[in-house]
DRENZA-894362 format. One record per residue (C-alpha): x, y, z. Coordinates in steps of 0.05 Angstrom, whole numbers, plus 5000, padded with zeros to 4 digits. Layout:
BEGIN
XYZ
...
end
This chain:
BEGIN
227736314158
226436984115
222137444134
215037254092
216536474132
216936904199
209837184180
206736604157
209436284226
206936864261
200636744236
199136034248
202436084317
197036724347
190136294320
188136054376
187736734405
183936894347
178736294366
178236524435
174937214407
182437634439
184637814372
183338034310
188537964253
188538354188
194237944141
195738254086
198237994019
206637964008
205838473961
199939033969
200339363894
195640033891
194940223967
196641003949
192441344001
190041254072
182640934052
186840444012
189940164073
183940074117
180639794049
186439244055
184939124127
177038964106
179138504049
183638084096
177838034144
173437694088
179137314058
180436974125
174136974176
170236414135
163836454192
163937294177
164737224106
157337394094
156137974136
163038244123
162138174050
154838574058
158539124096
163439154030
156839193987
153639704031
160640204030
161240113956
154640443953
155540994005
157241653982
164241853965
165642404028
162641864077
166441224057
172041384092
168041424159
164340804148
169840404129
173540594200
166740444229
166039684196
173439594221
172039884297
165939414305
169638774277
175038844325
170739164384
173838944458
179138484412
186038824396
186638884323
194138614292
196438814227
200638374190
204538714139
209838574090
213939034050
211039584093
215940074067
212840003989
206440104025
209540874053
211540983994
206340883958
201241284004
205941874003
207242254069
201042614072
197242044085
202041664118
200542194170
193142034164
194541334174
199941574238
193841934268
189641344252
193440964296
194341374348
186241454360
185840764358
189540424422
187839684401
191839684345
197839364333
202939324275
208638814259
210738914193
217838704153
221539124094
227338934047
231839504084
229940144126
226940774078
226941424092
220141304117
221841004179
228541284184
227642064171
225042644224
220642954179
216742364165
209942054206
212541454233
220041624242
220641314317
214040884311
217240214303
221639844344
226039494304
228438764295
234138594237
233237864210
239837584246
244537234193
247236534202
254536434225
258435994183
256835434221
249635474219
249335704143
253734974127
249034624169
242535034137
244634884059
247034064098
239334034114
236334274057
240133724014
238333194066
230633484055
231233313981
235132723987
240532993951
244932333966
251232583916
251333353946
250733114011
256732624000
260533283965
259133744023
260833264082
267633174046
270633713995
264334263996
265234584058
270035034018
264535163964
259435334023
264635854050
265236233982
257536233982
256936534056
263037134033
258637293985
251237274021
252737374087
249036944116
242537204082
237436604085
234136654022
240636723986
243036164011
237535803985
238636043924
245835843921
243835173946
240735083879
247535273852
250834763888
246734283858
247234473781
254534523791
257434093750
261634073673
256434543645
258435243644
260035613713
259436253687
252236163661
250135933727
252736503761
249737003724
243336653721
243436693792
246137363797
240337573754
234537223792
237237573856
237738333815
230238493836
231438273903
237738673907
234439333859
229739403915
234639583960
237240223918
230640393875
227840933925
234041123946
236241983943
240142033864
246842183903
245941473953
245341093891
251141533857
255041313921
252940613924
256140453844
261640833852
262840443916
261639783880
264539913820
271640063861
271639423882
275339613941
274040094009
273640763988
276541394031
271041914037
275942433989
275741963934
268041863940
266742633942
271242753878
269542173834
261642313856
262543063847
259143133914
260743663960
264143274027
258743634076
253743334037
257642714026
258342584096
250942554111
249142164053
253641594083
250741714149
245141424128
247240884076
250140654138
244040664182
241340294124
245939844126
247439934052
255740204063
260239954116
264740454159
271440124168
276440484212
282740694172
288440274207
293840844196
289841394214
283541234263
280441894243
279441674176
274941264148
273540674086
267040514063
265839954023
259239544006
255439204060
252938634016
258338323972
251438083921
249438843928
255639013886
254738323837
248138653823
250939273793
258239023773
253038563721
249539133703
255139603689
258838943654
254238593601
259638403553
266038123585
268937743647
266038123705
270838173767
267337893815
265037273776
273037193774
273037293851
268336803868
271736273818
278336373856
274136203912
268935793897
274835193868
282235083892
288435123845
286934343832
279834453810
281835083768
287634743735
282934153719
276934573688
281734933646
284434293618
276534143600
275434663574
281034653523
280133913510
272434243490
275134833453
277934303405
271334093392
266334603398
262534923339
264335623319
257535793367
259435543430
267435793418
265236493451
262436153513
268935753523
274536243508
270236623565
270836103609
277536023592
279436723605
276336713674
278936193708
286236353680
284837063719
282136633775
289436253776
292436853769
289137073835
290136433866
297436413851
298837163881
296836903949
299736333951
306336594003
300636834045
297136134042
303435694061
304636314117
297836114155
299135394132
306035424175
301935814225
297635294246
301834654239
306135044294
300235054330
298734354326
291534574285
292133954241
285134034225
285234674203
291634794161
287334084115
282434454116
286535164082
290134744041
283234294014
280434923998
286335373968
290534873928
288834113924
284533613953
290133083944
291132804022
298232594000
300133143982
297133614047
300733054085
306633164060
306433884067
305033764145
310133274154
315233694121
313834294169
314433834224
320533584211
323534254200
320134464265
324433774296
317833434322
320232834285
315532364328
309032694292
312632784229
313432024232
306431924231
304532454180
309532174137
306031454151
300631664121
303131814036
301331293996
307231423954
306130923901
298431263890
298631513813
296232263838
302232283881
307731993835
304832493778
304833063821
313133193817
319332963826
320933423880
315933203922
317832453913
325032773933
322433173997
318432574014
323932064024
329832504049
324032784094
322432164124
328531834131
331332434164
325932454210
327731734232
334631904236
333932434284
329532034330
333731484332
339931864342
334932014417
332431354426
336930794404
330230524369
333630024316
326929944273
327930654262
334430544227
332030054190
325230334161
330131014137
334830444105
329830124069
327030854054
333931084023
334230363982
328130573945
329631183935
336030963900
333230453861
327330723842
330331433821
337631343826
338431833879
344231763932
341932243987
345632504057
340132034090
342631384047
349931584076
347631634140
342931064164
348030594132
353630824173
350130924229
348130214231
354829934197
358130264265
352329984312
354529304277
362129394292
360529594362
357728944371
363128584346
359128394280
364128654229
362728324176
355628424168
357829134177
362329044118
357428814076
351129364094
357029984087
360929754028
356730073982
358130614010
365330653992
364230413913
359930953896
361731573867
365931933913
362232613897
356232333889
354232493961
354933074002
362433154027
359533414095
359032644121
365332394093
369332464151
365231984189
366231514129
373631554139
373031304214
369430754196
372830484133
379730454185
375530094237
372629554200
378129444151
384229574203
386630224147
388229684092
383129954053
385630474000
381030703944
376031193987
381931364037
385831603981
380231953954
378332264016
386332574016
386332753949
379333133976
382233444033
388333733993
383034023943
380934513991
382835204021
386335164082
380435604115
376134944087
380334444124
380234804189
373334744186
374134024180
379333954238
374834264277
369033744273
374733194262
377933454334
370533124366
371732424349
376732074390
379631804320
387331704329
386831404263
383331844223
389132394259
394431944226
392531944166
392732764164
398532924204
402633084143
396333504122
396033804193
403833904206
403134384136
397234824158
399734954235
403035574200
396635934190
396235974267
388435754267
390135044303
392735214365
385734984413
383034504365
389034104354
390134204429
382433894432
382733314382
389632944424
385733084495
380132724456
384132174434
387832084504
380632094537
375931714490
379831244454
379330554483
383930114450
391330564445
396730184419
404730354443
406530514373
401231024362
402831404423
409331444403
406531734345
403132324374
409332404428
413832514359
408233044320
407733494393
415333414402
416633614330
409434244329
411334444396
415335134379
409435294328
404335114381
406335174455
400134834488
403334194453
408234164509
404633994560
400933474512
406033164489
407833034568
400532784574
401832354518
408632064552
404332024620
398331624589
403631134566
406330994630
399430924669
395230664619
400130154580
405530124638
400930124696
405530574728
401031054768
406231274809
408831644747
401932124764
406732494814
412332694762
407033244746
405133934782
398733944819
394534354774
395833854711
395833214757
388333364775
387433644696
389832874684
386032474726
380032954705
379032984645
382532334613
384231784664
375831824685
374731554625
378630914617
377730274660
383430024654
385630584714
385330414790
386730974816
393231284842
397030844890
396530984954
end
């Protein structure tokens, strides 16, 4: 609702006082040209008598006739006489728009006429609107500084602006713009509110924007709005003080907050003078004061109105892109939107006669500037992206990513899942993930990396939550996953490796070793560095426990590996080996082991892996003992804590294979309890110590 709809409102609604004989109402015309004096006004309040009082027309009219004819030096008093009797025991309300052309107009001496006016006259009311607050109403020195009490048009909120410009197109049946802002406008309508604020009437004329935009040149459609709007914008500077409007273009022009220094030296105005000149830009609400962050005793002032500065940025820029036409392109369309109106326009360039080529390289040049904007913040838009997905504001972060870089709901999908699954909240991931269509055209176009993320992403996601839940159709959706992936784009990933040995070892656990032959021997005919080496240990386990160590080509490949690296490489690896209770795996790199005790690195995690073996390891055989009895008798002068292991070893033997538990006793207390503790609890096969 803008302000001349408020009046007209305000009119209809106070008739029926009018028909009761309470009030009188003098409604003036939106704009009152040639009211320069006192007599003027009152003349105005006359002619909107007879324009609206149909049953006074006649005698109203005849008074009109009779003051025409009066005598110059007693008009005046007959006109305030016609006006007091029309409106005797009824209050008298002026309607008036633009009331601050009106003041200016009339000049301040008879503004003062028309103050005192008012003042004799108790019954008479004024509610009157103005484009911004003059000097007239806002100055000491002038008649009706104080007289007002003033209201300021509230702006709409985002909200209600989206659901304002929602209604209009519903009012016009706009069936295809209603369609594009309940879906991929609401973006659009936010670049529109930056730039208007809220301001009803603009928004109705960017409405009509909305609706022409289409192939047909942006540019052109912004300026023509931008240029419709200059009058209503002009009015807001024209009877502005030289040095306000000096302040005002330097302001816009900077496109930027400006300190008060910088205003006062690129103005040439003195800064005591400076200071009140802002002053009252700001009570104008023409300049904004914005606290400097670093110093709160400073100040920035920038432009209230972002259309104010439009106004005279397109005034100052005939010829050329003008920055904030680039500004509003890098908001007005995502990356998507700005890559595909580039490619257009090319594909038109191509075409076009040597008339329209100026046009188009124009276009051209802005929305490559508009990329170039886009693509500076794009850090800061996957920041708040990551921002809300950790806050679970799904919503939102479609909503940032819709309007900054694609509309593609595969690809803002992806992105989601992707942060989830770094964030290990693999169970939402999993249903983000759920949702790429990853055979749509759009998403198999829009890279290979994405493909890539989307596959290892999702796979690993089931992984980990199966690894937690023992959920077997898990395993199996991030085998079939991994398949595709390979056949598709050849790609062995960590996640292929993984699910297939996870479930090749669920197999064997289950006593179903040949099916777990067949799903892992793939695994062991590719490539042997075509996969990451970080997994190959667990390979190793499992190639000895389905094919009882007869199996040679990866085994030898993995040794040939393990002697490739540095011996501060293969500690690494004995560390993570030293978890699994592999006695096998151990064999096989005993000679490997025996040669790197003399860095003096092994000591606790060789002294970990055998404890491991002696507690975990379900199925010991006599000869292998005897094999780890011989490498801690043979390692135990290097390593001292092999010692007691290797009488562990001997120990286990005699319990566990001997069922001699009496042979417990031939220990001291403290590794007796250490025995029973930490390895016998873990085997079955034990009853206890005889008693």
């Amino acid at each position: 609702m803008g302000k001349t709809h408020l009046m007209s409102v305000l009119h209809s609604r106070i008739q029926h006082y009018v028909k009761e004989g309470k009030l009188a109402t003098a409604y003036f015309a939106e704009e009152e040209y040639g009211v320069d004096n006192f007599f003027d006004f009152l003349l105005r309040i006359l002619n909107s008598f007879i324009k609206w009082y149909e049953e006074d027309q006649a005698y109203l009219q005849k008074e009109l006739e009779i003051l025409q004819n009066t005598a110059a030096s007693r008009q005046l008093s007959y006109l305030e006489n016609i006006i007091k009797t029309f409106t005797a025991q009824k209050q008298l309300l002026i309607l008036a728009e633009n009331f601050g052309d009106i003041l200016e107009q009339m000049g301040r001496e008879e503004q003062g006429r028309l103050r005192a006016w008012l003042y004799e006259n108790d019954n008479v009311s004024i509610i009157a609107t103005s484009q911004a607050i003059s000097d007239d109403f806002d100055r000491e020195d002038r008649p009706f500084y104080g007289f007002f009490t003033l209201y300021y048009l509230k702006n709409l909120s985002f909200e209600e602006a989206y659901s304002f410009l929602l209604s209009l197109a519903e009012i016009d049946k706009e069936k295809a713009l209603i369609k594009h802002l309940k879906t991929k406008g609401k973006p659009q309508v936010r670049a529109i509110f930056d730039l208007v604020k809220g301001n009803h009437r603009l928004l109705v004329t960017f409405y009509h924007f909305l609706k022409t935009d289409t192939l047909a040149k942006v540019s052109e459609n912004f300026i023509k709005t931008i240029n419709d709007l200059k009058p209503y914008y002009e009015t807001y500077i024209r009877y502005l003080p030289p040095q306000q409007q000096k302040i005002l273009r330097y302001i816009a022009l900077a496109r930027r907050p400006q300190k008060g220094t910088e205003i006062s030296k690129n103005c040439f105005i003195e800064q005591k003078s400076l200071s009140k000149q802002l002053s009252e830009l700001s009570r104008k609400k023409l300049v904004d004061a914005i606290p400097d962050p670093a110093d709160r005793r400073n100040k920035f002032y920038d432009i209230t109105e972002p259309l104010l500065r439009i106004s005279i940025e397109v005034g100052e820029h005939k010829e050329g892109i003008t920055s904030l036409f680039i500004d509003f392109l890098a908001y007005y369309y995502n990356i998507e939107e700005l890559d595909k109106r580039s490619k257009r326009f090319s594909e038109l360039l191509q075409h076009c006669d040597e008339k329209d080529q100026k046009n188009i390289l124009y276009e051209l040049e802005a929305i490559d500037k508009a990329l170039d904007i886009k693509q500076e913040k794009l850090e800061a838009i996957f920041n708040e992206l990551t921002e809300l997905i950790h806050r679970d504001d799904f919503k939102k972060a479609e909503e940032v990513y819709f309007t900054n870089i694609s509309e593609n709901k595969d690809e803002v999908n992806l992105v989601i899942a992707i942060h989830l699954h770094n964030a290990h909240k693999y169970e939402k991931a999993i249903s983000y993930f759920r949702k790429i269509n990853v055979n749509k055209k759009s998403f198999i176009a829009s890279n290979s990396t994405s493909i890539n993320k989307y596959y290892t992403g999702f796979a690993n996601s089931l992984l980990n939550l199966f690894f937690t839940t023992d959920d077997y159709p898990l395993l199996q959706k991030a085998i079939e996953l991994t398949e595709t992936m390979y056949k598709k784009h050849g790609i062995i990933s960590n996640e292929y490796v993984i699910a297939r040995t996870a479930m090749a070892k669920s197999l064997s656990i289950e006593g179903k070793k040949s099916e777990a032959k067949q799903i892992f021997s793939h695994i062991i005919e590719l490539e042997f560095n075509s996969y990451s080496n970080e997994y190959k240990y667990l390979i190793l386990e499992l190639v000895y426990d389905l094919w009882n160590g007869e199996e040679k080509k990866f085994t030898s490949e993995y040794l040939n590996y393990i002697k490739s690296l540095s011996i501060k490489e293969r500690v690494e690896i004995y560390a993570k080996l030293a978890k699994i209770p592999s006695f096998n795996i151990f064999f096989l790199l005993s000679s490997t082991i025996e040669k790197d005790i003399q860095t003096g690195d092994l000591n606790e995690i060789l002294t970990t892996w055998i404890i491991n073996i002696l507690s975990y390891s379900s199925d010991l055989k006599a000869d292998e003992l005897m094999h780890l009895i011989a490498f801690t008798a043979q390692n135990r002068e290097q390593i001292p804590e092999l010692l007691i292991l290797e009488a562990y070893t001997i120990l286990y033997q005699e319990v566990i294979i001997n069922k001699n538990n009496s042979a417990l006793y031939e220990l001291p207390k403290e590794q007796r309890l250490f025995f029973e503790q930490k390895i016998l609890k873990h085997h079955h096969d034990y009853s206890g110590p005889e008693k």
